[in-house]
RODO-2510 file (C-alpha; in nm, 4 decimals, decimal comma):
residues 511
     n   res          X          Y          Z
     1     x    -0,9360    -4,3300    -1,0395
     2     x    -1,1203    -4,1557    -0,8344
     3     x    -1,2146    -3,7235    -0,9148
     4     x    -1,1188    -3,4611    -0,6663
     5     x    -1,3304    -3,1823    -0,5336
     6     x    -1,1737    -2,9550    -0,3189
     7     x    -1,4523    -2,7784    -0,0634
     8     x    -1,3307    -2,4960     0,1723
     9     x    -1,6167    -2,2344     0,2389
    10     x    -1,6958    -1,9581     0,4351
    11     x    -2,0575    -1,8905     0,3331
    12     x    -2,1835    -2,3080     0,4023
    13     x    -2,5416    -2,2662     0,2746
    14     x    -2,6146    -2,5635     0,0574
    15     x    -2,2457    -2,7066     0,0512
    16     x    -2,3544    -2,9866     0,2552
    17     x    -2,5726    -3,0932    -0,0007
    18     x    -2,3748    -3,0092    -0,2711
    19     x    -2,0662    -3,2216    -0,1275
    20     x    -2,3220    -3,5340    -0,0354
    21     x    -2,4234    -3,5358    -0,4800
    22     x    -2,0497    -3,4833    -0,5342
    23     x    -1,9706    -3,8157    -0,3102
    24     x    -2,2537    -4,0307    -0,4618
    25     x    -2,1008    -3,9193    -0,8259
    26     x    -1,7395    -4,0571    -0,6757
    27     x    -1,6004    -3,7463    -0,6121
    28     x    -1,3555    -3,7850    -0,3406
    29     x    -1,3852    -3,4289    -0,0893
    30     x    -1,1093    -3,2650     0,0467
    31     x    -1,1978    -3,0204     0,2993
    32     x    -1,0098    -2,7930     0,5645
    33     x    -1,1321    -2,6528     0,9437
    34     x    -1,4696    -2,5788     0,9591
    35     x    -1,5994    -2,7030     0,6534
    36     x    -1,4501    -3,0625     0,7278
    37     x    -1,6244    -3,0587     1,0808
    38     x    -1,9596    -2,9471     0,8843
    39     x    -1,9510    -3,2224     0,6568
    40     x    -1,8356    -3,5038     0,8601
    41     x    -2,1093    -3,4121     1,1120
    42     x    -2,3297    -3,4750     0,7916
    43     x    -2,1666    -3,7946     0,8113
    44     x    -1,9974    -3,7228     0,4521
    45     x    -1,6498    -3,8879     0,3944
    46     x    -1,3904    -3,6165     0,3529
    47     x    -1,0127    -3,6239     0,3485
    48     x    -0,8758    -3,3317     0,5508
    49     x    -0,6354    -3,1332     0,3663
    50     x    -0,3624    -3,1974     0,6314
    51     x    -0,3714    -3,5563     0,5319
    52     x    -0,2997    -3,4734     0,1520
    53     x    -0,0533    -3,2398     0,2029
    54     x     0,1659    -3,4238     0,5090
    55     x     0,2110    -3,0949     0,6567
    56     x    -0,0298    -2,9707     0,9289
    57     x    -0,2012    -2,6485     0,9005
    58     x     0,0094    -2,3946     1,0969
    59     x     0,0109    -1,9860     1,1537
    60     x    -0,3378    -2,0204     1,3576
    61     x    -0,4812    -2,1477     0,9572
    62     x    -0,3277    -1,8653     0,7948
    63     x    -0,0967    -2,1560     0,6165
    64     x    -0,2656    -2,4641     0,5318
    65     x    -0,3656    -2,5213     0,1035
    66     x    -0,0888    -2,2845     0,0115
    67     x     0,1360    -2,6237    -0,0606
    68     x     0,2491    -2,8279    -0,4174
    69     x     0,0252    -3,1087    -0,3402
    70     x    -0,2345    -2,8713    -0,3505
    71     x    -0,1934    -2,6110    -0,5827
    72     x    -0,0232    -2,8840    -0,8796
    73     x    -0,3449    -3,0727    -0,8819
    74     x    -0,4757    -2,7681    -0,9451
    75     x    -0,2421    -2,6331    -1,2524
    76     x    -0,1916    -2,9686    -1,4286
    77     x    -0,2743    -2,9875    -1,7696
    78     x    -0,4178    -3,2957    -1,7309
    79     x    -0,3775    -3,3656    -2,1107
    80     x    -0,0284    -3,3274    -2,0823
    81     x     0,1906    -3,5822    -2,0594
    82     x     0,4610    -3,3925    -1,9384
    83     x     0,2803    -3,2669    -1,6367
    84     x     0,1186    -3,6591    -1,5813
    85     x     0,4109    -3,7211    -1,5312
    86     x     0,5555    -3,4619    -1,2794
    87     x     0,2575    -3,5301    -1,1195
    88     x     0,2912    -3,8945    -1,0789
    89     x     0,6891    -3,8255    -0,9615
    90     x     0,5836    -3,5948    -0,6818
    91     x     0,2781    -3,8143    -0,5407
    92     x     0,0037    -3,5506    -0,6492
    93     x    -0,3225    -3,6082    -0,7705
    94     x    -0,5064    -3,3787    -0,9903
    95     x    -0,8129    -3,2036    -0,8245
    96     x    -1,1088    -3,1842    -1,1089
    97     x    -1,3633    -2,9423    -0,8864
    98     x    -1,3222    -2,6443    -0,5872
    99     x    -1,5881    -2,5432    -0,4353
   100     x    -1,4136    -2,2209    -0,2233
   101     x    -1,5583    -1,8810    -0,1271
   102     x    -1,3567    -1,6553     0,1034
   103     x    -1,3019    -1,5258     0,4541
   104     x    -1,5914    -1,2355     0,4868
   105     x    -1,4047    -0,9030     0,4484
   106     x    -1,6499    -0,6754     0,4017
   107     x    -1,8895    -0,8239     0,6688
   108     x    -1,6024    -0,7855     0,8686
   109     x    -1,5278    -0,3946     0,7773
   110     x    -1,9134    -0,3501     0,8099
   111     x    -1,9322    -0,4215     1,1790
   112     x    -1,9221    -0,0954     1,4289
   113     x    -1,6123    -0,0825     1,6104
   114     x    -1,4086    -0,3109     1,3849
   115     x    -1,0095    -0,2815     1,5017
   116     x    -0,7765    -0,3090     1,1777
   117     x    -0,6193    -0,6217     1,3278
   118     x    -1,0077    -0,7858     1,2703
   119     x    -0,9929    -0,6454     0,9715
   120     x    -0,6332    -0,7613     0,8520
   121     x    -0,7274    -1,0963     0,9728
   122     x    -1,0195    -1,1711     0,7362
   123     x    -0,7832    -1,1445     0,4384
   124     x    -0,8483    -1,4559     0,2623
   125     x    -0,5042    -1,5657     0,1123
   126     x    -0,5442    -1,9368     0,0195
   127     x    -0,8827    -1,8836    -0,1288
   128     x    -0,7814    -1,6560    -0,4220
   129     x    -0,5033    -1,8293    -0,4361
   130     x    -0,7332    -2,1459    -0,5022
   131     x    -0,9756    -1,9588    -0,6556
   132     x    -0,7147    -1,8196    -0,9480
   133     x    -0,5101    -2,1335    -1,0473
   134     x    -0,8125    -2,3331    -1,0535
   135     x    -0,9990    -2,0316    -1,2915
   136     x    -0,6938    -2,0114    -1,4834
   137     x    -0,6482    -2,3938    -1,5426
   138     x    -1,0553    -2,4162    -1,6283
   139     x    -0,9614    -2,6264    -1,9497
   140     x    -0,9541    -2,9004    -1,6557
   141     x    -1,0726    -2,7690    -1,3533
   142     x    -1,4541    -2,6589    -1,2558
   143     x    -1,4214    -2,3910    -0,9961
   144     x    -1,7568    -2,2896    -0,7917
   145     x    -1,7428    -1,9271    -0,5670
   146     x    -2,1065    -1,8734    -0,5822
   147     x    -2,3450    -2,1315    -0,4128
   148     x    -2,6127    -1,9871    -0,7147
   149     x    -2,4326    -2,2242    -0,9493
   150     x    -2,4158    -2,5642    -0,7293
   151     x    -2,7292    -2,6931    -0,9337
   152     x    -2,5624    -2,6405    -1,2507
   153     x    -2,2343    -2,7718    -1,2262
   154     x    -2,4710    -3,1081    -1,0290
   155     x    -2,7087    -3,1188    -1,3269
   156     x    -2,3923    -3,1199    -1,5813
   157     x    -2,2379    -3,4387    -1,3677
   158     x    -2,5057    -3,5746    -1,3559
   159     x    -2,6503    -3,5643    -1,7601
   160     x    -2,2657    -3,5693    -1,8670
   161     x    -2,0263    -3,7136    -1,6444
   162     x    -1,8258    -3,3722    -1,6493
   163     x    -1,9016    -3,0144    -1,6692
   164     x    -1,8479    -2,8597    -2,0160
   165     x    -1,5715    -2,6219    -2,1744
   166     x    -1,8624    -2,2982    -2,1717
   167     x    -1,9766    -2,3818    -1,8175
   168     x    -1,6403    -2,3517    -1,6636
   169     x    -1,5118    -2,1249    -1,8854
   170     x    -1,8150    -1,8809    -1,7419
   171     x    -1,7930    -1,9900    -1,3672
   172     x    -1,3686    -1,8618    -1,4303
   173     x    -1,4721    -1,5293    -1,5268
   174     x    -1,7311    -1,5445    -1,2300
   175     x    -1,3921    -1,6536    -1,0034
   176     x    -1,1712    -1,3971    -1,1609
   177     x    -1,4645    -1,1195    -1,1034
   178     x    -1,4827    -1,2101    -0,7376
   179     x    -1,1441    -1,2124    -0,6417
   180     x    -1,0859    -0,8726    -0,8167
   181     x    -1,4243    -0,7053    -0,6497
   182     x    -1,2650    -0,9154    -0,3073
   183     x    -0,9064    -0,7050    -0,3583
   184     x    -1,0732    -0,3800    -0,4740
   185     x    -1,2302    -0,4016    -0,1143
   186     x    -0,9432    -0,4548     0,0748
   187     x    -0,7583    -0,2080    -0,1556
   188     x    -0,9829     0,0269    -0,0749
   189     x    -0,9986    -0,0324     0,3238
   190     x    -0,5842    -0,0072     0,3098
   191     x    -0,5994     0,3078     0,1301
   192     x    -0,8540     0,5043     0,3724
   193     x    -0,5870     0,3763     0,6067
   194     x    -0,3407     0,4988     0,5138
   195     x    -0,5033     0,8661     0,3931
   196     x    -0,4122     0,8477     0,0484
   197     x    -0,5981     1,1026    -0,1371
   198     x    -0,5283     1,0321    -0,4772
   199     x    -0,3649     0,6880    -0,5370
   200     x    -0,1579     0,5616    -0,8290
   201     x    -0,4362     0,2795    -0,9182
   202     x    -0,7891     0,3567    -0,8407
   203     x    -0,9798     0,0099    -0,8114
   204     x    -1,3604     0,0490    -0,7499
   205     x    -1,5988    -0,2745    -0,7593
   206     x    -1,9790    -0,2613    -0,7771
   207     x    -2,2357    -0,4925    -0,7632
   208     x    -2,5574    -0,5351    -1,0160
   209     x    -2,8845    -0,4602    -0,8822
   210     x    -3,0812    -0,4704    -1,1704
   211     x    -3,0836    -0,4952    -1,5518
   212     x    -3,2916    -0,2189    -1,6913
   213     x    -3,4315    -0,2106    -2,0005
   214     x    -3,2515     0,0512    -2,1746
   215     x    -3,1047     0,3728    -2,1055
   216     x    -3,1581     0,7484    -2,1320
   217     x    -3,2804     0,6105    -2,4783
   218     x    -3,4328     0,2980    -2,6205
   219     x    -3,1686     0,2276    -2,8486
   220     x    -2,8845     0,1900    -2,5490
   221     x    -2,8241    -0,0790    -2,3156
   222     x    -2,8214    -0,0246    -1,9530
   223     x    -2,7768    -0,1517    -1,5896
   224     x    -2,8451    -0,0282    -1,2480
   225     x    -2,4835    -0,1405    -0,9934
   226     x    -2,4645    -0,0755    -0,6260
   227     x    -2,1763    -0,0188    -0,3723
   228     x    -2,0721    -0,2442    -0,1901
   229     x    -2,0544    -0,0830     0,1645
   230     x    -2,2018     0,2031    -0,0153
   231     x    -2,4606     0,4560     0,1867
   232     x    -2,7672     0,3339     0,2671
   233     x    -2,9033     0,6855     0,2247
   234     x    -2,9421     0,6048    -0,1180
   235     x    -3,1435     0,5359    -0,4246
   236     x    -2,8838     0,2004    -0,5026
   237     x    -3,0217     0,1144    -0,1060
   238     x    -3,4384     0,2108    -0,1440
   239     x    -3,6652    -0,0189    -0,0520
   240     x    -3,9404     0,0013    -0,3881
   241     x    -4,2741    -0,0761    -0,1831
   242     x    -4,4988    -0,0572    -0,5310
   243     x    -4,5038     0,0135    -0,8806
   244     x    -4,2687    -0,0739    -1,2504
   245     x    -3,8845    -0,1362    -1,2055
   246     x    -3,6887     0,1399    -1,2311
   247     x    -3,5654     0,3239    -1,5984
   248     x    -3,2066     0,4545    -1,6209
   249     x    -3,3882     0,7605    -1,6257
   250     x    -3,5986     0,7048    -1,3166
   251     x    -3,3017     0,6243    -1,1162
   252     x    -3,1216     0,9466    -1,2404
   253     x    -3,3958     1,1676    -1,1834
   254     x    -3,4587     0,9893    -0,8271
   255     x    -3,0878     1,0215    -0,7203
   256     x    -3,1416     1,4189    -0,7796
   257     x    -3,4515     1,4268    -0,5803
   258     x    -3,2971     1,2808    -0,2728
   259     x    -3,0179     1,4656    -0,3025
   260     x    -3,1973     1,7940    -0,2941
   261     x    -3,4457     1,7135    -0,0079
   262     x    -3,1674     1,6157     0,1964
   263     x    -3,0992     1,9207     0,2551
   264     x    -3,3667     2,0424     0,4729
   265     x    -3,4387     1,9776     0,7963
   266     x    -3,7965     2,0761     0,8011
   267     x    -4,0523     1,8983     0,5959
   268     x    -4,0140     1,9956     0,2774
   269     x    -4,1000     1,8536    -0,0630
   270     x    -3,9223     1,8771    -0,3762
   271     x    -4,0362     1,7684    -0,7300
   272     x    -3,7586     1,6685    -1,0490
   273     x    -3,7424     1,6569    -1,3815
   274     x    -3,4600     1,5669    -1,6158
   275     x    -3,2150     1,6104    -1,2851
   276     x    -3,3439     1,9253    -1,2166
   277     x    -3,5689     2,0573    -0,9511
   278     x    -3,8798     2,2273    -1,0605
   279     x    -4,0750     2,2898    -0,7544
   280     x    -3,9614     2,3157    -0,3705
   281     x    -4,1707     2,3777    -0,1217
   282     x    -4,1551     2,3285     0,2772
   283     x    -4,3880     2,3975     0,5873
   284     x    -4,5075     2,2930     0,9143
   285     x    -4,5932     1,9264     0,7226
   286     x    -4,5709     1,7486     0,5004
   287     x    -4,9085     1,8383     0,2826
   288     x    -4,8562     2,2177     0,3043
   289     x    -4,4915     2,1170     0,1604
   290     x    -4,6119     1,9994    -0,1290
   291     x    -4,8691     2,1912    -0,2174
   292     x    -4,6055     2,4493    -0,2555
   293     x    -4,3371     2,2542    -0,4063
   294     x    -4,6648     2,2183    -0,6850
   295     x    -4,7704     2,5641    -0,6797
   296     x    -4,4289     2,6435    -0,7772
   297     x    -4,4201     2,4585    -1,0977
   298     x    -4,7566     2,2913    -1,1531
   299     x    -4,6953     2,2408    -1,5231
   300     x    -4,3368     2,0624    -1,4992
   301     x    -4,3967     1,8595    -1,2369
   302     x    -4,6222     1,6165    -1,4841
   303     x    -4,4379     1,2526    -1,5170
   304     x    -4,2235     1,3898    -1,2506
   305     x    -4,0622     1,2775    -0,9483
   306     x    -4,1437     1,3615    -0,6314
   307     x    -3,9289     1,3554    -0,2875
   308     x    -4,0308     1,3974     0,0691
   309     x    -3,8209     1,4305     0,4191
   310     x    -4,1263     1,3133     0,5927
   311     x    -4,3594     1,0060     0,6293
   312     x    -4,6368     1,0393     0,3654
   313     x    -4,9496     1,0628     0,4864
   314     x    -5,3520     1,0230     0,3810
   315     x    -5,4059     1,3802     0,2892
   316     x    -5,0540     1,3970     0,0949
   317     x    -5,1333     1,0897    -0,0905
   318     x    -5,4815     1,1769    -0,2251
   319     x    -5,3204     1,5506    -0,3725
   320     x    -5,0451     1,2731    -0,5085
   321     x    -5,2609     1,0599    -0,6891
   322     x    -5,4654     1,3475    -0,8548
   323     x    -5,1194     1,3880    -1,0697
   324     x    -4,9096     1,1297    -1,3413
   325     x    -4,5628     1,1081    -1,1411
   326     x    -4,3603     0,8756    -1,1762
   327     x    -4,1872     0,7811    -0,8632
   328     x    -4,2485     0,9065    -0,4990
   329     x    -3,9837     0,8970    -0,2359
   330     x    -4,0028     0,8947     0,0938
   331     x    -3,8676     0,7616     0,4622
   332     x    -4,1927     0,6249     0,4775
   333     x    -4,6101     0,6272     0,3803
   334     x    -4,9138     0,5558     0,6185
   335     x    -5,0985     0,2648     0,5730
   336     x    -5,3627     0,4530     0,4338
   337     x    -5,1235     0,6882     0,1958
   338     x    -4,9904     0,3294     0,0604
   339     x    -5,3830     0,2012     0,0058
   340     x    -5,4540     0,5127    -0,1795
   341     x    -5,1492     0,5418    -0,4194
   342     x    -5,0843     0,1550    -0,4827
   343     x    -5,4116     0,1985    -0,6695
   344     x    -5,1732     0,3209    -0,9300
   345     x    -5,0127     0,0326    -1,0542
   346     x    -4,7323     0,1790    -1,2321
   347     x    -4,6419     0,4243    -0,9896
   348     x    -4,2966     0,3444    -0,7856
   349     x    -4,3324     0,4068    -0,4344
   350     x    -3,9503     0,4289    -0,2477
   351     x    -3,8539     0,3936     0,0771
   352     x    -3,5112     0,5532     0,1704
   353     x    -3,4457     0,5360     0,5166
   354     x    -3,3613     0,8935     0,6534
   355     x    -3,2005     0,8428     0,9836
   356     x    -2,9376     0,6188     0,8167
   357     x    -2,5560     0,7307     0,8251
   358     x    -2,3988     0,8328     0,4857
   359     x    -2,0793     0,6765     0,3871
   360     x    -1,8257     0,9243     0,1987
   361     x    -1,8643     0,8491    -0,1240
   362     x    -1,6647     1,0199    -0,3875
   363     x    -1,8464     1,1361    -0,6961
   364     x    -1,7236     0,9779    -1,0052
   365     x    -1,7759     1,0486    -1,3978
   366     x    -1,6647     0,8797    -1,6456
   367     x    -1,4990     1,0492    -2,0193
   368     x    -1,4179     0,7997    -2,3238
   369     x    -1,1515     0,7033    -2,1763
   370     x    -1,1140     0,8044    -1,8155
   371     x    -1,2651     0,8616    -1,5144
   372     x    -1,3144     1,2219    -1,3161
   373     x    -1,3442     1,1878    -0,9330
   374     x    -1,4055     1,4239    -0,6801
   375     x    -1,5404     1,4926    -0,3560
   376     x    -1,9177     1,5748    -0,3151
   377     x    -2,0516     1,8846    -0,3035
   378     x    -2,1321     1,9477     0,0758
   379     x    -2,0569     2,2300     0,1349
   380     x    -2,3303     2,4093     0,3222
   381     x    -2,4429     2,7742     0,4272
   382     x    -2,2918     2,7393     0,7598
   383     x    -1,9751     2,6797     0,6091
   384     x    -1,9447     2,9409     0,4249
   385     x    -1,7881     3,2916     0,5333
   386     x    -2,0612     3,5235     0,4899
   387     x    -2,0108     3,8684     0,3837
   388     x    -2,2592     4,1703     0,3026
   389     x    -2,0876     4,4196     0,0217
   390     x    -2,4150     4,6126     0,0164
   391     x    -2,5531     4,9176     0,2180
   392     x    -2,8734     4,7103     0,2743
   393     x    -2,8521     4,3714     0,4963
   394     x    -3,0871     4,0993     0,4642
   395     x    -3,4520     4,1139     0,6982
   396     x    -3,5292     3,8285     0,8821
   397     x    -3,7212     3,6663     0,6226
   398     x    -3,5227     3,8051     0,3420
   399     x    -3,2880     3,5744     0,5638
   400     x    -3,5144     3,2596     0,4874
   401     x    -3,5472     3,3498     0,1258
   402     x    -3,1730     3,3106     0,0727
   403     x    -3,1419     3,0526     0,2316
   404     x    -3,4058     2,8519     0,0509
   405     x    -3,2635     2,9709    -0,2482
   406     x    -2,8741     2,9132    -0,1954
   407     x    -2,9758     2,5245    -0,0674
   408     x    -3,1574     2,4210    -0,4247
   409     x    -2,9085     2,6669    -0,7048
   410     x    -2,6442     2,3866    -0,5328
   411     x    -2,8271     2,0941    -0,7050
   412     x    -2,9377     2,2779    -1,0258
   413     x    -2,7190     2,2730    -1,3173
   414     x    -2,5023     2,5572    -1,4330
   415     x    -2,5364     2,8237    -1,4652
   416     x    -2,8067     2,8018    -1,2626
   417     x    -3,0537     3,0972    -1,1320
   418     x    -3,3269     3,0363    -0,8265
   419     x    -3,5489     3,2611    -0,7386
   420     x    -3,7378     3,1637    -0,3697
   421     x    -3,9567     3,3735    -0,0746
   422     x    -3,8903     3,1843     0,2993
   423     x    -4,1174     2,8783     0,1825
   424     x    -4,0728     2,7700    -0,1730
   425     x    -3,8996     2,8407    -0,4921
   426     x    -4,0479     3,0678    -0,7593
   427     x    -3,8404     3,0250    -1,0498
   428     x    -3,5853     2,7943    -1,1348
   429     x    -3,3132     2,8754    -1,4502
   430     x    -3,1481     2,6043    -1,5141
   431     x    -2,8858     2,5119    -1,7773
   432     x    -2,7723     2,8004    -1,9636
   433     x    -2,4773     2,9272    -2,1450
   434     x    -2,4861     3,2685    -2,0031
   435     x    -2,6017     3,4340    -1,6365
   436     x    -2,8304     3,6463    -1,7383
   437     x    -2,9756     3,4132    -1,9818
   438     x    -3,0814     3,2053    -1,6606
   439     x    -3,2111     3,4675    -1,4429
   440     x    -3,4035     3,5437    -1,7198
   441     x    -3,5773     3,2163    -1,7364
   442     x    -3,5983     3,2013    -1,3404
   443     x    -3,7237     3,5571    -1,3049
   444     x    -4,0143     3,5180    -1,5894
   445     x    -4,1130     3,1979    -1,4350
   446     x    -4,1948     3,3551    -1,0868
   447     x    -4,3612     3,6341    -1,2519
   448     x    -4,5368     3,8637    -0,9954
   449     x    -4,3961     3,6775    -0,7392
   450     x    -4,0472     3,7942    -0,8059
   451     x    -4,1558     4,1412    -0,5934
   452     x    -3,9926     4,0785    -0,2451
   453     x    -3,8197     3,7500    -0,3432
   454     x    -3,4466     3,6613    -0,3258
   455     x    -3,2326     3,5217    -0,5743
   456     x    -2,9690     3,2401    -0,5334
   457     x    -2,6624     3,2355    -0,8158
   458     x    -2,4438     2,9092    -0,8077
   459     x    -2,1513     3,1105    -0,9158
   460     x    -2,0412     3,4789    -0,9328
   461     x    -2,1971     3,7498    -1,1760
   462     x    -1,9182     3,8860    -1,4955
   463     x    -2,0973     4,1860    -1,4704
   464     x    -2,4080     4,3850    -1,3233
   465     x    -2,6663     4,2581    -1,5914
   466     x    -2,8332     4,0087    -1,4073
   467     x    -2,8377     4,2675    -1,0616
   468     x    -3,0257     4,4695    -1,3227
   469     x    -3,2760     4,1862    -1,4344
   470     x    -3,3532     4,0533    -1,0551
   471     x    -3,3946     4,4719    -0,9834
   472     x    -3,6413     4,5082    -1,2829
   473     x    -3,8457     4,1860    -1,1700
   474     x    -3,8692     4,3083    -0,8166
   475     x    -3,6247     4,0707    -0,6030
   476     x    -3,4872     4,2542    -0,3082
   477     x    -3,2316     4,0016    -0,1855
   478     x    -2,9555     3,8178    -0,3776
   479     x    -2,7003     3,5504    -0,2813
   480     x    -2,3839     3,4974    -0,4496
   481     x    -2,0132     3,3521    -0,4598
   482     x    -1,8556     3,6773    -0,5205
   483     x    -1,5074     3,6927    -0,6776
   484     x    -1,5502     3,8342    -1,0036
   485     x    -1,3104     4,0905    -1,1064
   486     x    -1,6528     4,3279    -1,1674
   487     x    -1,7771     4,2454    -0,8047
   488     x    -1,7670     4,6392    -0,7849
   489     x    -2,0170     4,6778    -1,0550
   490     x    -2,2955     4,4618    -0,9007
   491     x    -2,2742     4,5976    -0,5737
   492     x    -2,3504     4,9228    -0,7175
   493     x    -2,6065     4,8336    -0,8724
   494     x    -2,7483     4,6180    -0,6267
   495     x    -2,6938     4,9259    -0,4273
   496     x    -2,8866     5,1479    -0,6655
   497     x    -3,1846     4,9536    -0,6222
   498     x    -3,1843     4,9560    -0,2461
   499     x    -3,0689     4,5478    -0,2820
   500     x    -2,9207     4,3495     0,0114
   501     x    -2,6852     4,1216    -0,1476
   502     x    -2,4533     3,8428     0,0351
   503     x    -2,1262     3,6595    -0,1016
   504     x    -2,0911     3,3503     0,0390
   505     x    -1,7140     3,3061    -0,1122
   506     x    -1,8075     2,9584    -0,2551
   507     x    -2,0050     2,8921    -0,6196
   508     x    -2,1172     2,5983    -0,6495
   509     x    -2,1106     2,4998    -1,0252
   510     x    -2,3010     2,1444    -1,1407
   511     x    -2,2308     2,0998    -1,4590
***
């Protein structure tokens, strides 16, 4: 008797093919709408699914394999004489091989403008359905979602006569992996729908990018996922133009970079290590931005990573190349900025393309045994409800300074201390167990250059010690969250030194 293959796809590339070597093997095809037209125009004998069934398909398609004479050639144990035999009573014929991928859903959701009822309508019900009794009966059945794996399961028939126990077992988990990242989607797009916040089952999918080749440390395994639908504004979405694959590391360190230089609108350049900035600089380009950003830290930005809101250019790339970094990021390089820095063959070079639209994407972190999730910190300046405790306001470029400062102590961890003028940062504390601790290590950094400089706080000061430090070390400006129950005792002494100081009413704790 005869084998069955079952072929129903969305995605066609290489089916036709595939069902032609399935034919010439004696596979009889049974195929449904499109993908029967596609293969009998390749002149391939097929058996519509109609014809199996008796029943035709109805609903405008939304009904057609969901039927006994179906799905029992798909469940029999086809060792088992008890099912033979139901089998044989009902006029069904077990189906060996499905070849089924599903209705496009997120290429669908993708498209501008897509109305719900698009979107309801490319939610593929017979597939999984096919997909899942055929995974679950793999003992029997050899079930193909990915068109990757049409070679194998062809080379397997061909050597063998059958595919074996470990192939189908491993194309099943491949089917069971699909259909749940398939659901997750459509989870997810029913949820945002319906403006649940915090729902009783949180089902995210991701898909790999890359295998890396360990993480933070040689001794752990790592890989690199993306999102699907996932912003484009990304590191998981870069284009690398040049240079090693990415570490765990690399990508960590990159992901702070780009979120940092986002924040400006003029060019501006900003340099990381270990997740935290070390140098930012910005100007009227993109050169004079980084020359700052390096002037601020020109000892910690070696085997660093470097990000840029601007095209690199040939003047920006020869400074570049003078120093070990390890990645550069960028919307874009010149031709000639690409010439000089590919001449460094293990530095990455990164597109990210700047003008794209962010998706929301929640920010996730996982515990032994659990998962945090919360929003992203956006909040910006102009959110904020500014007030000015102090005698003194803010000059102009005082103004600048803050503002410098208050956009970087966001994306530095806690407690975290920045200490800027209008242009770059001057110190950066990062880290530390107490306030004062990291204004200390901010405020020593910049030195001389603390005279006339502002400092940013993420969160509020416990008491008037670190006023006193920024007073000592010459910083005439500071910006804060306010709300500590010794608010009283800063201002005074912010006020004692003749210090403008500004609560912004929001801290902004990274931890």
């Amino acid at each position: 008797m005869n084998k069955r293959a079952l072929i129903s796809v969305s995605d066609k590339s290489g089916v036709g093919e595939f069902a032609r070597e399935l034919s010439s093997l004696g596979f009889e095809i049974i195929s449904t709408g499109g993908t029967k037209r596609m293969l009998q125009e390749q002149g391939i004998p097929v058996i519509g699914v109609s014809d199996v069934t008796g029943f035709p398909e109805i609903l405008e398609g939304r009904v057609k394999t969901l039927n006994p004479l179906i799905h029992g050639g798909l469940l029999a144990k086809q060792d088992d004489a008890g099912h033979q035999q139901q089998l044989e009573e009902h006029g069904i014929k077990a189906i060996q091989l499905v070849c089924v991928n599903l209705y496009p859903f997120q290429q669908t959701i993708e498209k501008p403008g897509v109305t719900v009822a698009d979107a309801i309508e490319n939610i593929d019900i017979g597939g999984p359905a096919m997909l899942r009794a055929s995974a679950k009966n793999h003992q029997y059945v050899t079930v193909v979602v990915d068109p990757a794996d049409y070679a194998t399961v062809l080379n397997e028939l061909k050597d063998h006569g059958e595919t074996t126990l470990e192939t189908r077992r491993t194309l099943a988990a491949k089917v069971f992996r699909h259909t749940a990242a398939y659901d997750a989607l459509i989870a997810g797009y029913m949820t945002n729908l319906t403006g649940e916040e915090t729902p009783e089952k949180l089902t995210v999918t991701y898909e790999l990018k890359q295998k890396l080749r360990y993480g933070e440390n040689p001794h752990q395994k790592a890989a690199f996922y993306k999102k699907p639908l996932g912003s484009s504004f990304s590191i998981a979405y870069a284009q690398q133009l040049h240079g090693k694959e990415l570490s765990y590391n690399n990508i960590n360190d990159a992901d702070a970079a780009l979120q940092i230089v986002k924040e400006f609108s003029e060019p501006a350049a900003v340099a990381v290590k270990h997740m935290n900035p070390c140098g930012v600089g910005t100007g009227k380009t993109v050169f004079e931005a980084f020359e700052k950003a390096f002037a601020a830290d020109p000892i910690s930005i070696f085997g660093g990573i470097i990000a840029f809101n601007r095209e690199v250019d040939a003047v920006t790339a020869e400074k570049l190349y003078e120093i070990f970094l390890e990645i550069v990021i960028a919307p874009a390089f010149s031709e000639e900025a690409k010439a000089i820095l590919t001449g460094k063959k293990n530095l990455r070079l990164l597109t990210v393309p700047f003008n794209a639209r962010e998706a929301f994407e929640a920010k996730m972190v996982t515990v032994e045994g659990g998962l945090l999730v919360q929003d992203r910190d956006e909040y910006s300046l102009d959110d904020a409800t500014i007030t000015i405790p102090t005698k003194r306001e803010p000059t102009a470029e005082e103004w600048e300074a803050l503002k410098l400062g208050w956009k970087v102590v966001k994306h530095v961890k806690s407690n975290a201390i920045v200490v800027a003028d209008k242009d770059m940062t001057l110190g950066i504390g990062a880290g530390q167990m107490n306030r004062v601790g990291a204004a200390e290590i901010a405020l020593k950094q910049a030195g001389a250059k603390a005279e006339g400089a502002a400092l940013a706080s993420d969160a509020f000061f416990p008491m008037d010690d670190t006023v006193e430090a920024a007073a000592k070390a010459g910083i005439t400006a500071i910006i804060q969250p306010g709300g500590s129950i010794k608010d009283a005792d800063s201002i005074k002494k912010a006020d004692e030194y003749g210090i403008a100081m500004v609560f912004t009413g929001v801290r902004h704790f990274k931890h």
